[in-house]
C-alpha positions in Angstrom: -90.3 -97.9 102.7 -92.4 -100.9 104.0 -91.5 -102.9 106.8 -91.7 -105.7 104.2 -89.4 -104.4 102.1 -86.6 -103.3 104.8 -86.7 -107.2 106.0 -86.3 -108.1 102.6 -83.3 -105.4 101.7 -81.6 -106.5 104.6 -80.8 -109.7 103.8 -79.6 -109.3 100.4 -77.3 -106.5 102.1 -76.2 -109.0 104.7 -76.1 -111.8 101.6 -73.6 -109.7 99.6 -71.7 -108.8 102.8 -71.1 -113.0 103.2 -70.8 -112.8 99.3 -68.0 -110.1 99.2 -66.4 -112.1 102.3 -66.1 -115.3 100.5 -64.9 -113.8 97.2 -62.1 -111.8 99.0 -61.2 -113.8 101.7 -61.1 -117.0 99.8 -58.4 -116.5 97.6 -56.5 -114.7 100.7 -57.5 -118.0 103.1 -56.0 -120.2 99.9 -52.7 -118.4 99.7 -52.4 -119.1 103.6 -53.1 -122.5 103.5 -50.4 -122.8 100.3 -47.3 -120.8 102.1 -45.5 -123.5 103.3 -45.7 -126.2 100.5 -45.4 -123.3 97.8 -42.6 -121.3 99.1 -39.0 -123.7 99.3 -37.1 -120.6 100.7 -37.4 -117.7 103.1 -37.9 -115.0 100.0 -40.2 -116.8 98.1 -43.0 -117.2 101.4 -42.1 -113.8 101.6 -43.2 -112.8 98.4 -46.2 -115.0 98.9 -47.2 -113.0 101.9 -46.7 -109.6 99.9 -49.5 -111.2 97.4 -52.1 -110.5 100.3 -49.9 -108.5 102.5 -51.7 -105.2 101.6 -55.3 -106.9 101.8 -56.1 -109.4 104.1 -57.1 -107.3 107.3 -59.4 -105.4 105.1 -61.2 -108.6 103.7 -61.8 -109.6 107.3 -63.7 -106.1 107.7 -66.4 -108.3 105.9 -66.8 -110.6 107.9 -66.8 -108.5 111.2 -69.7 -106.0 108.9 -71.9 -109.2 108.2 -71.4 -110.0 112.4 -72.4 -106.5 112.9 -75.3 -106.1 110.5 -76.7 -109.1 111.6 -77.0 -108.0 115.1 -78.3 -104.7 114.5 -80.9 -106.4 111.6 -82.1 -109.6 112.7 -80.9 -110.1 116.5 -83.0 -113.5 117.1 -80.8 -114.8 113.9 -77.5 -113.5 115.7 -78.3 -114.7 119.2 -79.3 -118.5 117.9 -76.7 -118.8 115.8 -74.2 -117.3 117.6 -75.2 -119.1 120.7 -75.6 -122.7 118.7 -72.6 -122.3 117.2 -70.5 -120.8 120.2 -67.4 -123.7 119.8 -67.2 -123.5 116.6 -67.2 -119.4 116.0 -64.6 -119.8 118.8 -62.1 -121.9 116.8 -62.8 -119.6 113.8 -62.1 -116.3 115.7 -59.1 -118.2 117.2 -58.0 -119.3 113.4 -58.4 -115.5 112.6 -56.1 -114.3 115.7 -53.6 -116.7 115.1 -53.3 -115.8 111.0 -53.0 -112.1 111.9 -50.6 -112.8 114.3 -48.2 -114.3 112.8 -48.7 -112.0 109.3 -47.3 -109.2 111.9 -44.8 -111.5 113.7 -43.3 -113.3 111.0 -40.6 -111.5 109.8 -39.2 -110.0 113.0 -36.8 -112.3 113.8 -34.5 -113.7 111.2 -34.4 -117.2 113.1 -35.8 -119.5 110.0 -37.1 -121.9 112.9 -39.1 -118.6 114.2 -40.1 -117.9 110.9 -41.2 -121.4 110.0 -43.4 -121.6 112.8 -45.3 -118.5 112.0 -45.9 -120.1 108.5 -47.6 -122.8 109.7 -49.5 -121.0 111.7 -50.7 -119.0 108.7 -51.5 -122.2 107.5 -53.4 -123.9 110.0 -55.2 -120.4 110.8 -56.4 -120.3 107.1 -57.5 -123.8 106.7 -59.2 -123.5 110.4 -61.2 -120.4 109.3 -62.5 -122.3 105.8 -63.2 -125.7 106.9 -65.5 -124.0 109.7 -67.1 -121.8 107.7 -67.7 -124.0 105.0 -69.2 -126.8 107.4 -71.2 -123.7 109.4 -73.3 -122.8 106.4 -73.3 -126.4 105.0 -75.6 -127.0 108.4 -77.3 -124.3 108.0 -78.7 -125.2 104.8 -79.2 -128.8 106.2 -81.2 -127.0 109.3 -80.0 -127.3 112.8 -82.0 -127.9 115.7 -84.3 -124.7 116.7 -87.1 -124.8 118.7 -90.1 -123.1 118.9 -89.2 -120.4 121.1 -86.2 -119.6 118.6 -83.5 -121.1 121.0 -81.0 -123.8 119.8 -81.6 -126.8 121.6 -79.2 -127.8 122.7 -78.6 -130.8 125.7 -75.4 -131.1 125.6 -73.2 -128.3 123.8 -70.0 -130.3 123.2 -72.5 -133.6 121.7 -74.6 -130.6 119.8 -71.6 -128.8 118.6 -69.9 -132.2 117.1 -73.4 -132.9 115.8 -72.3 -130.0 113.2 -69.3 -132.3 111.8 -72.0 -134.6 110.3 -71.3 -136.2 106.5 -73.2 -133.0 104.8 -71.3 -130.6 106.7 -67.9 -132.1 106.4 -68.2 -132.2 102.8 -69.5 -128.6 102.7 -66.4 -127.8 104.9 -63.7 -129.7 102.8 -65.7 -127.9 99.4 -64.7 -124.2 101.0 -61.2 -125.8 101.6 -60.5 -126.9 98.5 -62.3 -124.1 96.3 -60.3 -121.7 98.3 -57.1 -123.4 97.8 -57.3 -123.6 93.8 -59.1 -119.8 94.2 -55.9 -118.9 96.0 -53.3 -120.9 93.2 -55.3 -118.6 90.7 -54.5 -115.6 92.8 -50.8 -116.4 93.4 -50.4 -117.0 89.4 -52.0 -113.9 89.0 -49.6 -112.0 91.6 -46.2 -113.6 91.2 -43.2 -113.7 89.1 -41.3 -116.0 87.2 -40.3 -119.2 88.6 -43.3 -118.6 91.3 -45.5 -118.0 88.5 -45.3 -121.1 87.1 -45.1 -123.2 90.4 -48.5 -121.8 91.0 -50.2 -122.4 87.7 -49.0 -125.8 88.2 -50.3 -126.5 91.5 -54.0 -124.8 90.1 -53.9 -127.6 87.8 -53.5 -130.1 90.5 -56.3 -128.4 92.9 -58.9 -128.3 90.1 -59.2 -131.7 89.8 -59.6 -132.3 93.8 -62.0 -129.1 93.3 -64.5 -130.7 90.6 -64.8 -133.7 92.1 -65.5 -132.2 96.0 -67.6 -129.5 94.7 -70.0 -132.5 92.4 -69.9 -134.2 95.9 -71.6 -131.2 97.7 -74.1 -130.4 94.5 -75.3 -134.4 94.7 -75.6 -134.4 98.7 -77.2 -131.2 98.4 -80.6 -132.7 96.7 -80.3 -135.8 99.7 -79.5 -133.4 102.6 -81.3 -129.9 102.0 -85.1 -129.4 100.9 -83.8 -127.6 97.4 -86.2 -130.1 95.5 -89.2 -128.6 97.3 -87.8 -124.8 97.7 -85.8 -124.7 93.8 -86.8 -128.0 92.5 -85.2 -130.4 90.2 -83.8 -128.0 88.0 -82.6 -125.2 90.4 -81.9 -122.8 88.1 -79.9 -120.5 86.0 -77.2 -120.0 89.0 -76.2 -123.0 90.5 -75.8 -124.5 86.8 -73.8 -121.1 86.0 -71.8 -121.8 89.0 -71.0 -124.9 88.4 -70.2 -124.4 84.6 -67.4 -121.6 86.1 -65.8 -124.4 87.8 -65.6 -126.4 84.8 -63.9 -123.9 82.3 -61.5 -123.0 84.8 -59.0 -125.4 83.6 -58.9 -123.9 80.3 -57.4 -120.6 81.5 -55.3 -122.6 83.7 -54.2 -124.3 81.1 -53.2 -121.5 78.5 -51.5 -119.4 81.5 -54.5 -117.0 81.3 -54.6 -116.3 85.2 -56.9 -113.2 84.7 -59.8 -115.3 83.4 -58.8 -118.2 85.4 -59.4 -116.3 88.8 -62.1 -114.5 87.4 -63.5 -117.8 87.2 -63.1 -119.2 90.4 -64.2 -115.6 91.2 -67.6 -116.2 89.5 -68.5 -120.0 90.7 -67.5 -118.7 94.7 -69.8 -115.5 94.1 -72.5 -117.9 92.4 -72.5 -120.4 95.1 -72.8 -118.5 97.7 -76.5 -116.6 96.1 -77.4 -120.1 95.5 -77.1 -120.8 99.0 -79.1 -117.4 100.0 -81.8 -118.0 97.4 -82.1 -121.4 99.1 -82.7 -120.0 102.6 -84.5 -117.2 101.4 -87.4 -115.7 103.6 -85.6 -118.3 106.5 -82.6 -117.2 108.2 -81.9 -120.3 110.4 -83.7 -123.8 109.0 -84.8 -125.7 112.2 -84.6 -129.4 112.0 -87.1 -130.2 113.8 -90.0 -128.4 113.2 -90.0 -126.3 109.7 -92.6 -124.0 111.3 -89.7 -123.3 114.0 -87.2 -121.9 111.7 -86.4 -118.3 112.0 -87.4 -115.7 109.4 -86.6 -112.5 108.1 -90.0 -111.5 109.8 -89.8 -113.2 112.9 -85.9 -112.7 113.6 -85.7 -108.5 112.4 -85.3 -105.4 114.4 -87.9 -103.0 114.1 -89.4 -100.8 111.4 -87.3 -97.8 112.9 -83.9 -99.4 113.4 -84.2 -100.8 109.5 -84.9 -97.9 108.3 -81.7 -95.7 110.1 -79.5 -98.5 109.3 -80.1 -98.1 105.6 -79.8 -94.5 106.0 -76.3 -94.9 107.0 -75.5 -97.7 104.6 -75.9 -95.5 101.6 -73.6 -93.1 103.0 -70.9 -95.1 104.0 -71.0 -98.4 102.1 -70.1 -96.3 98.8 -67.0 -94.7 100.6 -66.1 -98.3 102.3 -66.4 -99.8 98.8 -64.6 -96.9 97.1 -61.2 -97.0 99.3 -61.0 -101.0 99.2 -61.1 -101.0 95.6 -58.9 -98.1 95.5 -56.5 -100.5 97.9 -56.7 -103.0 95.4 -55.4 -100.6 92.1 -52.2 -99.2 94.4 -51.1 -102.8 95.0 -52.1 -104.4 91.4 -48.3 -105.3 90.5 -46.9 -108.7 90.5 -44.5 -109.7 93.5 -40.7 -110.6 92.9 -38.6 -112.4 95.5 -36.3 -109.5 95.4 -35.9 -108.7 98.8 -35.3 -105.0 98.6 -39.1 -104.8 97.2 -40.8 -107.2 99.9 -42.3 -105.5 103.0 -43.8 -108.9 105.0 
């Protein structure tokens, strides 16, 4: 295989890494951020935690994969981003360790006070992890300031690092928060019985609204913030409009209790949005705002010919077997959750 072609492979393996992560850990980041206005009583956040009890350490194996593959693949891109955004991969990593936490120490001590704290701090560790994420690659489609020896510049960290909460960003941020939260609704209706059921569907209905109008926000800023009018043009193409349109019918399966279809469809416009972004950066890795000849590249930011080509040795051993189990995960735990308390683990 060419060198050309390894670069290439690598980061639509890394893309459907971020892909898989933001399909899998969006809905599971959603039900987080809905446990404490969704569950009234102690058995019903219980049963919402059994809905991603089973999962949500193995979705974060994505996330810690794309880390790792983008380290081994294209180091410059790991070192400037990772050094660029230092504070705010902090907060996210502390989002994640609080979340996991608390999944673990909920429900050791009966004290509803003890319990109520941890389910806050499910919340705040969910909506922590989204909104940064969503306003990371938000500026990284907007470019971020990389200079010509591939180093963020960066004068002062704590000015450069708040620099990242700029108008584009936040809305990108508050888009993954509120896509998540309706993909999460769709989940729980999906998962839940009864009374629970119904409390979610309702809720979805509310979310889509607040998820339209965000998401037309962040496709509008995108043509005044990004250079998708001289990298897609006008008419971007077949995906964003498809992922957009996925959005849109949502509300009909919302509406006629068909949760299947309806997270399938949230499914589809996350998955969609998230190529569009990749299509958008694609050969760049890192846009640099200050000199477009600065960004990093595929070609400029890879490891070498060798290293490529044993890392996608490996892939197509294990990647099959890693993909196999999770799905198998995924059938063993396919019932709907009760409140029953003899059947709730979490």
């Amino acid at each position: 295989m060419s060198y050309e072609f390894l670069q290439a492979l690598w980061f639509v393996l890394i893309a459907v890494l971020w892909i898989g992560f933001y399909f899998l850990e969006g809905f599971d980041f959603g039900v987080g951020m809905l446990l404490p206005f969704l569950g009234k009583r102690d058995e019903e956040r219980r049963a919402i935690i059994n809905t991603i009890g089973s999962v949500w350490d193995g979705n974060e194996v994505w996330l810690l994969t794309a880390g790792g593959a983008t380290f081994a693949a294209f180091p410059h891109w790991y070192a400037t981003m990772f050094s660029g955004f230092y504070l705010p991969l902090f907060l996210l990593l502390v989002g994640l360790i609080i979340r996991g936490i608390s999944f673990e120490y909920r429900s050791k001590d009966p004290n509803p006070a003890w319990r109520s704290r941890f389910d806050w701090m499910i919340a705040i560790g969910s909506f922590m992890a989204s909104l940064l994420l969503g306003t990371a690659f938000a500026n990284l489609a907007k470019g971020v300031p990389i200079g010509a020896d591939m180093n963020y510049v960066s004068p002062n960290g704590l000015v450069t690092t708040l620099g990242l909460l700029n108008p584009y960003g936040l809305i990108g941020g508050l888009t993954t928060v509120t896509v998540f939260l309706l993909h999460g609704a769709n989940f729980l209706g999906l998962k839940l019985e009864g009374e629970m059921r119904e409390r979610a569907i309702a809720v979805s209905k509310k979310l889509y609204i607040g998820a339209v109008v965000i998401t037309t926000l962040l496709l509008i800023t995108t043509y005044i913030y990004t250079d998708i009018r001289t990298k897609l043009g006008i008419n971007p193409g077949i995906t964003p409009i498809a992922s957009y349109a996925a959005l849109l019918v949502t509300i009909y399966f919302i509406n006629r209790k068909m949760e299947g279809w309806a997270f399938i469809m949230t499914s589809l416009h996350i998955v969609l949005t998230q190529v569009t972004f990749f299509t958008l950066m694609f050969p760049r890795v890192m846009i640099s705002s200050l000199n477009p000849e600065w960004s990093l590249t595929i070609y400029n930011a890879s490891s070498s010919q060798y290293t490529l080509t044993v890392m996608s040795i490996v892939a197509l051993i294990f990647v099959p077997i890693v993909l196999a189990y999770q799905g198998w995960t995924y059938y063993m735990f396919r019932k709907r959750i009760s409140t029953d308390k003899k059947t709730l683990v979490y």
